[in-house]
mmCIF file of the N, C-alpha and C atoms, coordinates in Angstrom:
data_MODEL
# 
_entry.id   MODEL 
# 
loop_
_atom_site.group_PDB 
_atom_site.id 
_atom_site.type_symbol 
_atom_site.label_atom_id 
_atom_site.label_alt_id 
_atom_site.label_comp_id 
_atom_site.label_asym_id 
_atom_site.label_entity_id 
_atom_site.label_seq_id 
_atom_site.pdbx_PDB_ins_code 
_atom_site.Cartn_x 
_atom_site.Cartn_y 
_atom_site.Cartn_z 
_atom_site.occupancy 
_atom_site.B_iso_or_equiv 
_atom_site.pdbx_formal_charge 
_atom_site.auth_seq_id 
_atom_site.auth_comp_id 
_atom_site.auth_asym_id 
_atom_site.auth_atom_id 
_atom_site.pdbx_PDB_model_num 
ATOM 1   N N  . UNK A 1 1  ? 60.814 133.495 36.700  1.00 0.00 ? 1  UNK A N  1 
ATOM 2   C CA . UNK A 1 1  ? 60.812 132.735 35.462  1.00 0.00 ? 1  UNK A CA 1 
ATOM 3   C C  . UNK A 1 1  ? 59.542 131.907 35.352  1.00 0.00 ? 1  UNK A C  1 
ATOM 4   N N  . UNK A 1 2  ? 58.310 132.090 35.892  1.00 0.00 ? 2  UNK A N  1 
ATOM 5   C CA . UNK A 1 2  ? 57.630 131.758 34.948  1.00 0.00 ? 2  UNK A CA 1 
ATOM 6   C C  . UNK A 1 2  ? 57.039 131.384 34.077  1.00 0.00 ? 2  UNK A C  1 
ATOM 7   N N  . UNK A 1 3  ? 57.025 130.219 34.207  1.00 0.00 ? 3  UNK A N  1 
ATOM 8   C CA . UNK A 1 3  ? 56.538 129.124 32.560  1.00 0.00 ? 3  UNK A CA 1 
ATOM 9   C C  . UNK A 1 3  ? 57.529 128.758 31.502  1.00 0.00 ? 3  UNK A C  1 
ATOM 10  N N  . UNK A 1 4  ? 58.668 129.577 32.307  1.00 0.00 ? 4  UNK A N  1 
ATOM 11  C CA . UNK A 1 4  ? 60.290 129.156 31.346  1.00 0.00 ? 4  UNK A CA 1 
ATOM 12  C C  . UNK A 1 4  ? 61.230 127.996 32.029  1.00 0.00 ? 4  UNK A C  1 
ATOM 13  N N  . UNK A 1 5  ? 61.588 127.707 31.109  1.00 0.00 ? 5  UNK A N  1 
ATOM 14  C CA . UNK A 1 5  ? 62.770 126.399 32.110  1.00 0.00 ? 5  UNK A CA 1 
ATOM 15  C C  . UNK A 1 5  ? 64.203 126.589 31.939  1.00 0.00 ? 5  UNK A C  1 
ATOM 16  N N  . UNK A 1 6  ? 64.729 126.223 32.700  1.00 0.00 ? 6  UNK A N  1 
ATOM 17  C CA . UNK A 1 6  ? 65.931 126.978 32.669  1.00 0.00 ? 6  UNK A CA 1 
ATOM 18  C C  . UNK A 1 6  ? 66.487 126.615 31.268  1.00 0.00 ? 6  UNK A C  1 
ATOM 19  N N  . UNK A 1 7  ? 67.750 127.121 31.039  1.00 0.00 ? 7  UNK A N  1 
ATOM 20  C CA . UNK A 1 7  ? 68.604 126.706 29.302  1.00 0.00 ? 7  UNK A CA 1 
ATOM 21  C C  . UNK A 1 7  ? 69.826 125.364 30.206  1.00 0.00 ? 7  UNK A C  1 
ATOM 22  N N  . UNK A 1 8  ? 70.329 124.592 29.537  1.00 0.00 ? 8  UNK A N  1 
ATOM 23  C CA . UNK A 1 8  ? 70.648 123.581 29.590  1.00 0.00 ? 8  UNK A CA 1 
ATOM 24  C C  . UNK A 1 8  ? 72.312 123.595 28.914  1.00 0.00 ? 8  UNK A C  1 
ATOM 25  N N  . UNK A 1 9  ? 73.278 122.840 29.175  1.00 0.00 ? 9  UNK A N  1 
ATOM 26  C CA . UNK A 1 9  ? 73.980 122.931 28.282  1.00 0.00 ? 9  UNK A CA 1 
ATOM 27  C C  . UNK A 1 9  ? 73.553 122.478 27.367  1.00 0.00 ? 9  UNK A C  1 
ATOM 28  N N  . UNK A 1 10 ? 73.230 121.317 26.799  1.00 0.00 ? 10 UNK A N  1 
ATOM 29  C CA . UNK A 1 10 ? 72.748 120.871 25.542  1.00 0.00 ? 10 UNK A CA 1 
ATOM 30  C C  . UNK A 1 10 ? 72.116 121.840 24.840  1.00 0.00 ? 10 UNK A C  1 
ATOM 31  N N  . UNK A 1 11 ? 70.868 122.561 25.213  1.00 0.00 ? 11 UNK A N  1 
ATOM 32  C CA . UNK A 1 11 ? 70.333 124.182 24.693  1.00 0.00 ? 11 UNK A CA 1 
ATOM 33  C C  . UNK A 1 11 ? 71.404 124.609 23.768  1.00 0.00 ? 11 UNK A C  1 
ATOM 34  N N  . UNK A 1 12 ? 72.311 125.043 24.788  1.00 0.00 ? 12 UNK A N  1 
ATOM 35  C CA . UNK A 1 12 ? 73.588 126.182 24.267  1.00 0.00 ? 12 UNK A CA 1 
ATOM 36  C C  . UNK A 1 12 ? 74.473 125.000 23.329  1.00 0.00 ? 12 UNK A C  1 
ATOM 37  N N  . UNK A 1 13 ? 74.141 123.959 22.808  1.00 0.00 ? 13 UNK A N  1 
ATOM 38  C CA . UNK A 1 13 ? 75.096 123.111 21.716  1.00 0.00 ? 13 UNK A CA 1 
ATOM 39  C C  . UNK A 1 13 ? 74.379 122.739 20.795  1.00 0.00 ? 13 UNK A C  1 
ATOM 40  N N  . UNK A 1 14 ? 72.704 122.427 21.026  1.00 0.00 ? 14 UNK A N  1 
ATOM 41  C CA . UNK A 1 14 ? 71.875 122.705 19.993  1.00 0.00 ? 14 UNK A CA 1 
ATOM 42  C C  . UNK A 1 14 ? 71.586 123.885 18.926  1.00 0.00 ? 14 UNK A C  1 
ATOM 43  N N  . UNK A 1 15 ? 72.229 125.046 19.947  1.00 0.00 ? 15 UNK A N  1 
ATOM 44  C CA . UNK A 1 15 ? 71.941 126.383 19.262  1.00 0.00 ? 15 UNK A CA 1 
ATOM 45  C C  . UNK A 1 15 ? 72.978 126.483 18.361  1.00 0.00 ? 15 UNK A C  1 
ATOM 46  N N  . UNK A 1 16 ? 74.892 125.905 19.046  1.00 0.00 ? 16 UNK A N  1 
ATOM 47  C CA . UNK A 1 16 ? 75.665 126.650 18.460  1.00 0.00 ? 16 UNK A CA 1 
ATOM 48  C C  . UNK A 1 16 ? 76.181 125.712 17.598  1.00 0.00 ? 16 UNK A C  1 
ATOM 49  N N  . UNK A 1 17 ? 75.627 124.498 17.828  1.00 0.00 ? 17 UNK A N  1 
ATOM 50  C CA . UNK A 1 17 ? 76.471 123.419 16.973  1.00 0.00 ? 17 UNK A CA 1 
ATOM 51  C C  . UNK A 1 17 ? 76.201 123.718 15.467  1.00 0.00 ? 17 UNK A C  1 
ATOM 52  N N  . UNK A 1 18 ? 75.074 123.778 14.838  1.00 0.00 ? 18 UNK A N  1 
ATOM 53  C CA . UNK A 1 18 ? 75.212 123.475 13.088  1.00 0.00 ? 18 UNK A CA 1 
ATOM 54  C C  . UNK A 1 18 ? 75.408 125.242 12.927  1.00 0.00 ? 18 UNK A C  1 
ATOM 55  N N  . UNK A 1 19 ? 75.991 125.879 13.147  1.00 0.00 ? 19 UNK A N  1 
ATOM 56  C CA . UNK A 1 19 ? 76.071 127.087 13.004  1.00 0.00 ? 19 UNK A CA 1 
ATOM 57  C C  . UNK A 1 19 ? 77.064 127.286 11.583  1.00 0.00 ? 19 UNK A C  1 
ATOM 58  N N  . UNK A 1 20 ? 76.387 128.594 10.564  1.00 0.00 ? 20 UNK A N  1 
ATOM 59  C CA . UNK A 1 20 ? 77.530 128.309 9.912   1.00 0.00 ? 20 UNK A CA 1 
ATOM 60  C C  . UNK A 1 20 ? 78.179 129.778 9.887   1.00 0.00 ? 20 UNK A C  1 
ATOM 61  N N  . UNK A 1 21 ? 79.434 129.977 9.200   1.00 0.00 ? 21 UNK A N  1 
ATOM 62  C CA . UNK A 1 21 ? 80.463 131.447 9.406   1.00 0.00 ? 21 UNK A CA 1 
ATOM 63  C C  . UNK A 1 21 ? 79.324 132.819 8.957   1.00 0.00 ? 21 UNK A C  1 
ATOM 64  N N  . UNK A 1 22 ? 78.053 132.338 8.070   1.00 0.00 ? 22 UNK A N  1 
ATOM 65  C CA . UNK A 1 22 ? 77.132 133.436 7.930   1.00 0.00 ? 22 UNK A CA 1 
ATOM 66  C C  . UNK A 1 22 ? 76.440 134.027 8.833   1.00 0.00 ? 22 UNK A C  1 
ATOM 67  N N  . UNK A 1 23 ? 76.366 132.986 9.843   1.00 0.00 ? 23 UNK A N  1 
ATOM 68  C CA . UNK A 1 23 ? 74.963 133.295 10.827  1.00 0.00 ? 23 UNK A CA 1 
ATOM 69  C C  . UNK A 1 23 ? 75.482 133.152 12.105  1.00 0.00 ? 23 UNK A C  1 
ATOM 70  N N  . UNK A 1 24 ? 77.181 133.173 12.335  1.00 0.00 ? 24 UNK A N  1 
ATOM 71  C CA . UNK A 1 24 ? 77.760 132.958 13.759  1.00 0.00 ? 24 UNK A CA 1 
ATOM 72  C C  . UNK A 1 24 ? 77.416 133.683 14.873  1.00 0.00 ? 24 UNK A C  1 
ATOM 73  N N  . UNK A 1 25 ? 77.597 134.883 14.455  1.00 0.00 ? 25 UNK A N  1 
ATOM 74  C CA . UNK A 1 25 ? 77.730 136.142 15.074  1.00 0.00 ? 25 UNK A CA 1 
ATOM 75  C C  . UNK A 1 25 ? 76.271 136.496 15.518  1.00 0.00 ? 25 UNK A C  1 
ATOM 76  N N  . UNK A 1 26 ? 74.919 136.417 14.909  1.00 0.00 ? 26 UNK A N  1 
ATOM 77  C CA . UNK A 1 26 ? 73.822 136.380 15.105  1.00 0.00 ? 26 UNK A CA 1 
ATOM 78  C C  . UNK A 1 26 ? 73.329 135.324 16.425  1.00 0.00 ? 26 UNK A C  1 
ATOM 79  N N  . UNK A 1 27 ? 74.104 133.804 16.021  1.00 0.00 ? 27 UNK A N  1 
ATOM 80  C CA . UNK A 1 27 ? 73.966 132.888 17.035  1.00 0.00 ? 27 UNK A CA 1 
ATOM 81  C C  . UNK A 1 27 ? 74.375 133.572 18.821  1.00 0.00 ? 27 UNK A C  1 
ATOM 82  N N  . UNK A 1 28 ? 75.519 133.516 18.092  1.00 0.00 ? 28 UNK A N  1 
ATOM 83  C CA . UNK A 1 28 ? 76.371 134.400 19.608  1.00 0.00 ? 28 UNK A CA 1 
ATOM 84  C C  . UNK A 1 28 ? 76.245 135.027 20.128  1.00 0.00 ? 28 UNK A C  1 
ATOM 85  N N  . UNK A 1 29 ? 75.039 136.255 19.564  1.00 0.00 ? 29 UNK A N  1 
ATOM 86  C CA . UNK A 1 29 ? 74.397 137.212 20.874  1.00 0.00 ? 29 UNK A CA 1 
ATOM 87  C C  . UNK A 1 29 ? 73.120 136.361 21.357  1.00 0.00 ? 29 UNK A C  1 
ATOM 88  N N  . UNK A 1 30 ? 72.707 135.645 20.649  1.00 0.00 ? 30 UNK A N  1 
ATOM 89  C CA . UNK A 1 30 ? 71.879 134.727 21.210  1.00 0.00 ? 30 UNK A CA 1 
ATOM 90  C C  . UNK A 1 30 ? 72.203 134.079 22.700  1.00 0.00 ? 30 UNK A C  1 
ATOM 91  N N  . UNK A 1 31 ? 73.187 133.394 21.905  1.00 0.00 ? 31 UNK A N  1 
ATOM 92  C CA . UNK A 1 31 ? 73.733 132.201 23.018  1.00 0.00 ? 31 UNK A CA 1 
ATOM 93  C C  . UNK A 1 31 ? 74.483 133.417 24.413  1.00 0.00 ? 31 UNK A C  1 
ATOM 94  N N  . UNK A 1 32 ? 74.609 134.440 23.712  1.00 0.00 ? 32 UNK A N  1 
ATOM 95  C CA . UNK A 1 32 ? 75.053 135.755 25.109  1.00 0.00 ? 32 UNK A CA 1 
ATOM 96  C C  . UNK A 1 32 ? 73.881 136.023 25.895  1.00 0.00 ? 32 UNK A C  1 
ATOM 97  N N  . UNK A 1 33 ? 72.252 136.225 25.404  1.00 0.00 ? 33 UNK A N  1 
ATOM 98  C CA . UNK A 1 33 ? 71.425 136.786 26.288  1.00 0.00 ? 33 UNK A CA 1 
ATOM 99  C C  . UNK A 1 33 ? 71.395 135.707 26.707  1.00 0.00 ? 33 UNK A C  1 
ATOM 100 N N  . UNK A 1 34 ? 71.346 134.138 25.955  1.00 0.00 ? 34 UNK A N  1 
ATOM 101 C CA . UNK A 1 34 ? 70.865 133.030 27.420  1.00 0.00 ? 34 UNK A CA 1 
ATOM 102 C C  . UNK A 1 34 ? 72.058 133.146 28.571  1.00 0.00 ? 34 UNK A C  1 
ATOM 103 N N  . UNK A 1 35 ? 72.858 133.657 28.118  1.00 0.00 ? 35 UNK A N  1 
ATOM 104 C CA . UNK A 1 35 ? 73.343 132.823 29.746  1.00 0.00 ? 35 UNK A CA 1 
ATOM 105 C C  . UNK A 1 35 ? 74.041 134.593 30.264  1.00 0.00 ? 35 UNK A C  1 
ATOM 106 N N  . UNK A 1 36 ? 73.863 135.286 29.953  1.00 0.00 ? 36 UNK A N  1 
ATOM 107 C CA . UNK A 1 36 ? 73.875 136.810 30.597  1.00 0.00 ? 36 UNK A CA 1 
ATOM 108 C C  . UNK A 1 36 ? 73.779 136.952 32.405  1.00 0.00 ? 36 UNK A C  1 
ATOM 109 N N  . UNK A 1 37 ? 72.981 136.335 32.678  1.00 0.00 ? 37 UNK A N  1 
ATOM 110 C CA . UNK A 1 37 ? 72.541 136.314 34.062  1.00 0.00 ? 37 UNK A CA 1 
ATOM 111 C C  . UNK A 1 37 ? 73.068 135.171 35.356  1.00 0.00 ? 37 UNK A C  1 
ATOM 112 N N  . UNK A 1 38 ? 73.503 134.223 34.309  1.00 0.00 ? 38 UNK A N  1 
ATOM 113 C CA . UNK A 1 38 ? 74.110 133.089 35.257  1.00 0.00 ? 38 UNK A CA 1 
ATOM 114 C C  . UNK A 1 38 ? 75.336 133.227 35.667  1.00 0.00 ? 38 UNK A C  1 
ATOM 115 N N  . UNK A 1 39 ? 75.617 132.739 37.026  1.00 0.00 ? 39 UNK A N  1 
ATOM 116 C CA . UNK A 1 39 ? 76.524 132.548 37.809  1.00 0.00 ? 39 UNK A CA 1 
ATOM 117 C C  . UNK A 1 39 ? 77.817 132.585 36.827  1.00 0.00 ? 39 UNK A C  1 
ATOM 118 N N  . UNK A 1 40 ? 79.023 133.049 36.867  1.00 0.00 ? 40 UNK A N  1 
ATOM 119 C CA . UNK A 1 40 ? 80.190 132.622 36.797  1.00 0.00 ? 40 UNK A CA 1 
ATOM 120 C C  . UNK A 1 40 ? 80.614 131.083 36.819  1.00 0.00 ? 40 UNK A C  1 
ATOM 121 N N  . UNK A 1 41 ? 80.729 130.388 37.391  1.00 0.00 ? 41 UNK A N  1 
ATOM 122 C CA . UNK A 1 41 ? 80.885 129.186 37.484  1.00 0.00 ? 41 UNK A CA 1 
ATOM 123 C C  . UNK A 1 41 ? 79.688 127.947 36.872  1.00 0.00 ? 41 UNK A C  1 
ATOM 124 N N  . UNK A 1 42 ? 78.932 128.522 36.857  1.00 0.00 ? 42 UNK A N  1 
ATOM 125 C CA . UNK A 1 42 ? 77.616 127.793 36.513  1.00 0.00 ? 42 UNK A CA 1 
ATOM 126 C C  . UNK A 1 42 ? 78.100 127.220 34.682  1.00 0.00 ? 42 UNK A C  1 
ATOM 127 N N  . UNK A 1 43 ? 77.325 125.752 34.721  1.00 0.00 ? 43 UNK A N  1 
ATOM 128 C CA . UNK A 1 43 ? 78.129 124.805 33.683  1.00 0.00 ? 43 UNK A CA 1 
ATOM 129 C C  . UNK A 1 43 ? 77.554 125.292 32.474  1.00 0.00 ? 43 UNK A C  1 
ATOM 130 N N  . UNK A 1 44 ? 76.199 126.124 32.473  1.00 0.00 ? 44 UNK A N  1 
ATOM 131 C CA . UNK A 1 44 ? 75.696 126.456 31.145  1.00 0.00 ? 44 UNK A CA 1 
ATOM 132 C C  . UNK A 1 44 ? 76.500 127.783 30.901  1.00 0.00 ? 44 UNK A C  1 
ATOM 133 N N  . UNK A 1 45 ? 76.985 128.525 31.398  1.00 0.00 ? 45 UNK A N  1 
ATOM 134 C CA . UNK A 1 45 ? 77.664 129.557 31.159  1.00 0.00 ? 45 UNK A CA 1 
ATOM 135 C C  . UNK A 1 45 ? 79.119 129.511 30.885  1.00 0.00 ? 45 UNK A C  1 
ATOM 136 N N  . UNK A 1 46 ? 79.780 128.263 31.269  1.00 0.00 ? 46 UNK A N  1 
ATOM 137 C CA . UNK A 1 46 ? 80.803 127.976 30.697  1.00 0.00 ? 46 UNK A CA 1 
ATOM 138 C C  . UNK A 1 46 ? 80.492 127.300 29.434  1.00 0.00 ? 46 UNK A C  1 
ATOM 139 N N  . UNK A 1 47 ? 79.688 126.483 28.997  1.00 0.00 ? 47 UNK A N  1 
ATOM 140 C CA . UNK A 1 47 ? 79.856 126.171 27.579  1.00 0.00 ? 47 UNK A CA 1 
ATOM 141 C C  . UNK A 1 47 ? 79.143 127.293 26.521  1.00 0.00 ? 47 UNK A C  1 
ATOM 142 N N  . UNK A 1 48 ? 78.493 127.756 27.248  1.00 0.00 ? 48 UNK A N  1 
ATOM 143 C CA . UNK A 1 48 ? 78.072 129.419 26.652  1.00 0.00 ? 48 UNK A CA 1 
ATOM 144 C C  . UNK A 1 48 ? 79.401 130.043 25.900  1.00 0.00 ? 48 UNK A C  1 
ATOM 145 N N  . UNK A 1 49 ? 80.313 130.559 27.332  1.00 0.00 ? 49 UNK A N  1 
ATOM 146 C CA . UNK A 1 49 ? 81.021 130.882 26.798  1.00 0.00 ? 49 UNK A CA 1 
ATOM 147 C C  . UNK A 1 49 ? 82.170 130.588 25.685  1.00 0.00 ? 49 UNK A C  1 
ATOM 148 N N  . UNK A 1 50 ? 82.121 129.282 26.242  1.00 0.00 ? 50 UNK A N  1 
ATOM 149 C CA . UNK A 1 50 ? 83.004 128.299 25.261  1.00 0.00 ? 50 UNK A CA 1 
ATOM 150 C C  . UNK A 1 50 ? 82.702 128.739 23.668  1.00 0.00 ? 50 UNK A C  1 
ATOM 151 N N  . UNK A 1 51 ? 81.601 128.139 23.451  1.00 0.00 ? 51 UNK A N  1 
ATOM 152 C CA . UNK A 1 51 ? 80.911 128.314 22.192  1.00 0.00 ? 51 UNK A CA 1 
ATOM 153 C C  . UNK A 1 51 ? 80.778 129.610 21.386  1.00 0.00 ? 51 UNK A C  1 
ATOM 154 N N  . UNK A 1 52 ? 80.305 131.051 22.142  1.00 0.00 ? 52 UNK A N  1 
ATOM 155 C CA . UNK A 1 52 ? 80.677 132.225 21.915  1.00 0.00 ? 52 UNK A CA 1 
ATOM 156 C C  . UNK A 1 52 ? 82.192 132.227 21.048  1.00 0.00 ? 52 UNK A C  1 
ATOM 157 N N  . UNK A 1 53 ? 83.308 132.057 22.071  1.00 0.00 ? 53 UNK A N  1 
ATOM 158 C CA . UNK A 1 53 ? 84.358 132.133 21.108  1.00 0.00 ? 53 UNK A CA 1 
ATOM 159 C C  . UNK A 1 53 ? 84.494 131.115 19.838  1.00 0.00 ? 53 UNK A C  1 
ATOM 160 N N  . UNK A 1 54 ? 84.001 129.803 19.985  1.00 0.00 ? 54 UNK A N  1 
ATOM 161 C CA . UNK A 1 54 ? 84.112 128.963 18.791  1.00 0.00 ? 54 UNK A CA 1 
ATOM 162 C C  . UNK A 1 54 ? 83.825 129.952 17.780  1.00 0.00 ? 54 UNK A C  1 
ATOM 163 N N  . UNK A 1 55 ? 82.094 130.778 17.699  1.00 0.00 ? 55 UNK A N  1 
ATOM 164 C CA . UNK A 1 55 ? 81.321 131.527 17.081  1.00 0.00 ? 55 UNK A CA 1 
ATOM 165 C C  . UNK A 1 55 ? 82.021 132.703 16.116  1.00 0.00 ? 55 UNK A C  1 
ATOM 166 N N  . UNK A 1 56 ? 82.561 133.395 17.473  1.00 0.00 ? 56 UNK A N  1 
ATOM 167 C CA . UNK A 1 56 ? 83.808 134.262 16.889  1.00 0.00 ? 56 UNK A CA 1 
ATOM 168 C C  . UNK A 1 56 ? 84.701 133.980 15.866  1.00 0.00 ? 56 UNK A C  1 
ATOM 169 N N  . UNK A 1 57 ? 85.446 133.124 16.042  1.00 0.00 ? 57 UNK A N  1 
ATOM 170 C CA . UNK A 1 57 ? 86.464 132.377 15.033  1.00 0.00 ? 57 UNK A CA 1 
ATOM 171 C C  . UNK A 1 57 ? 85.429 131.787 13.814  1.00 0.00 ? 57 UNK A C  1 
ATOM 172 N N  . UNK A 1 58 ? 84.571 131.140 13.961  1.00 0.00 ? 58 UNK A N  1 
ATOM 173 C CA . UNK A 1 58 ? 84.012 130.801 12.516  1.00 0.00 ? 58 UNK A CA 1 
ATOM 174 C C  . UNK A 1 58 ? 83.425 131.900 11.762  1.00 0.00 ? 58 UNK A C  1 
ATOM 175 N N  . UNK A 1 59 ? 83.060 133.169 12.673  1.00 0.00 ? 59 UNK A N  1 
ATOM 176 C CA . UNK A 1 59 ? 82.584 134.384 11.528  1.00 0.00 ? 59 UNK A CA 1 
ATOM 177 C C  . UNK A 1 59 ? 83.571 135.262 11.004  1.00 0.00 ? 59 UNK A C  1 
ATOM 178 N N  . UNK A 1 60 ? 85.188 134.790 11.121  1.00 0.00 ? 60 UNK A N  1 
ATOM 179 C CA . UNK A 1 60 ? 86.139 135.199 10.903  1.00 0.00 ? 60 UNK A CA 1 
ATOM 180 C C  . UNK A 1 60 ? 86.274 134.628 9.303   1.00 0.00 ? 60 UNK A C  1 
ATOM 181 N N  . UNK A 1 61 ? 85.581 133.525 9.547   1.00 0.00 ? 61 UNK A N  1 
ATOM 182 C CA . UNK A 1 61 ? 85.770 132.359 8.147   1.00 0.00 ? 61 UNK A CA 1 
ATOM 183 C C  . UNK A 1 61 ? 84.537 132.825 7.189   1.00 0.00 ? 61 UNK A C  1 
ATOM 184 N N  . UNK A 1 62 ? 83.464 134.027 6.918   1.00 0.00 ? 62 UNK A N  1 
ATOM 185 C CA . UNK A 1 62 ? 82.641 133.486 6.149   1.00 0.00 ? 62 UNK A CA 1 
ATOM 186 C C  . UNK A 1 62 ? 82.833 134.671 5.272   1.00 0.00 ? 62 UNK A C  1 
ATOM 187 N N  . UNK A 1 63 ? 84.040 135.042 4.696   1.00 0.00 ? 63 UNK A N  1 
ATOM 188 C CA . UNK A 1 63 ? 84.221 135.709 3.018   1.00 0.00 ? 63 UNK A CA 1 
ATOM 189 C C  . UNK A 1 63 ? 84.474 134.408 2.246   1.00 0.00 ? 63 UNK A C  1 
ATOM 190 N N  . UNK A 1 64 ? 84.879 135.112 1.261   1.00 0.00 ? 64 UNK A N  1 
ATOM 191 C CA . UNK A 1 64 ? 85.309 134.440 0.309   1.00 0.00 ? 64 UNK A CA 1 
ATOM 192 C C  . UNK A 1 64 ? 86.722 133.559 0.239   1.00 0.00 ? 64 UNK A C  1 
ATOM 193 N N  . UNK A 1 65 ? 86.676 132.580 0.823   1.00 0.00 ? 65 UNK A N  1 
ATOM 194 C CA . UNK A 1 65 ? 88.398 132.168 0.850   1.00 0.00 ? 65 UNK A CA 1 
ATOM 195 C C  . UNK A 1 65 ? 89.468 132.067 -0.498  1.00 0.00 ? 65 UNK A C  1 
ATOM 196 N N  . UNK A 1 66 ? 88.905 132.758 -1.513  1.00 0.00 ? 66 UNK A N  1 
ATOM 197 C CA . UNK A 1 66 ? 89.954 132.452 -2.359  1.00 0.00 ? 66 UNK A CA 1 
ATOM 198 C C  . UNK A 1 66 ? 90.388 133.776 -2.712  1.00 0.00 ? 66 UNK A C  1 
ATOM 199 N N  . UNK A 1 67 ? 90.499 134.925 -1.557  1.00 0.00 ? 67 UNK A N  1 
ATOM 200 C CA . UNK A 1 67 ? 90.906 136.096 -2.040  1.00 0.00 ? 67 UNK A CA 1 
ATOM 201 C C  . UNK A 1 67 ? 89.901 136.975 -2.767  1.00 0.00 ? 67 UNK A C  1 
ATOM 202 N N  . UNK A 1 68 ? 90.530 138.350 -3.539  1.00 0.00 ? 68 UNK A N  1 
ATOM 203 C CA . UNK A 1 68 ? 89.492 139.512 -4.158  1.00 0.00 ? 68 UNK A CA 1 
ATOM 204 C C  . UNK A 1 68 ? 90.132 138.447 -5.632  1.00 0.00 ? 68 UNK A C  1 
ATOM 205 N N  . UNK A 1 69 ? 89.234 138.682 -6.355  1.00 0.00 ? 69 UNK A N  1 
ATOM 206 C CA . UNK A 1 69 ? 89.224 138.436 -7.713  1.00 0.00 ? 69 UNK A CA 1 
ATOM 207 C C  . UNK A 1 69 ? 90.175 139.179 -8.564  1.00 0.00 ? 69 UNK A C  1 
ATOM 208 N N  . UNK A 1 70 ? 90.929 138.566 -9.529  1.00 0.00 ? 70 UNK A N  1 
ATOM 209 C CA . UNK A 1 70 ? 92.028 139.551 -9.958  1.00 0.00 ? 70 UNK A CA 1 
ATOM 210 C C  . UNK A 1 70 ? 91.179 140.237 -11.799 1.00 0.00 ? 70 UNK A C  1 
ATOM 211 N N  . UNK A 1 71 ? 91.627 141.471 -11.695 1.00 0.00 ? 71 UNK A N  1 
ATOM 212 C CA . UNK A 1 71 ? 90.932 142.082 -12.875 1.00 0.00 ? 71 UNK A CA 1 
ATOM 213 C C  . UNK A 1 71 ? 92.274 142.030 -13.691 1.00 0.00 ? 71 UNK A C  1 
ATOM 214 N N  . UNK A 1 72 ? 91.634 141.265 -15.391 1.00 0.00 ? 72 UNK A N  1 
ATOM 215 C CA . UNK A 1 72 ? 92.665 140.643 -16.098 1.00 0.00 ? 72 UNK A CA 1 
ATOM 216 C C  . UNK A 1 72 ? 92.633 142.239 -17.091 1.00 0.00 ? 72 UNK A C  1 
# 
């Protein structure tokens, strides 16, 4: 690694926090390659993962919530 520093939890809450149901899923492979390589137990990979599923569930949320439009 190289001139890189490691990712942080904060990293992985900066990334996933203002996320919105449009751009979740985009975030979330993100926030998947950072922590791809780390330990199991390791604390950035648990809020990695954490956040991943938050991600999931909010791109569940980004249609239209008021249903298909009814043709009168």
């Amino acid at each position: 690694m190289s001139g890189e520093r490691a990712v942080s939890v904060d990293d992985i809450r900066a990334l996933a926090g203002p996320s919105t149901p449009h751009f979740a899923l985009q975030i979330r492979n993100r926030v998947r390659r950072l922590i791809a390589n780390l330990p199991q137990d390791d604390p950035v990979r648990i809020e990695g993962e954490r956040q991943i599923a938050r991600l999931e569930d909010l791109a569940k949320h980004s249609g239209d919530p008021r249903g298909p439009a009814s043709v009168a």
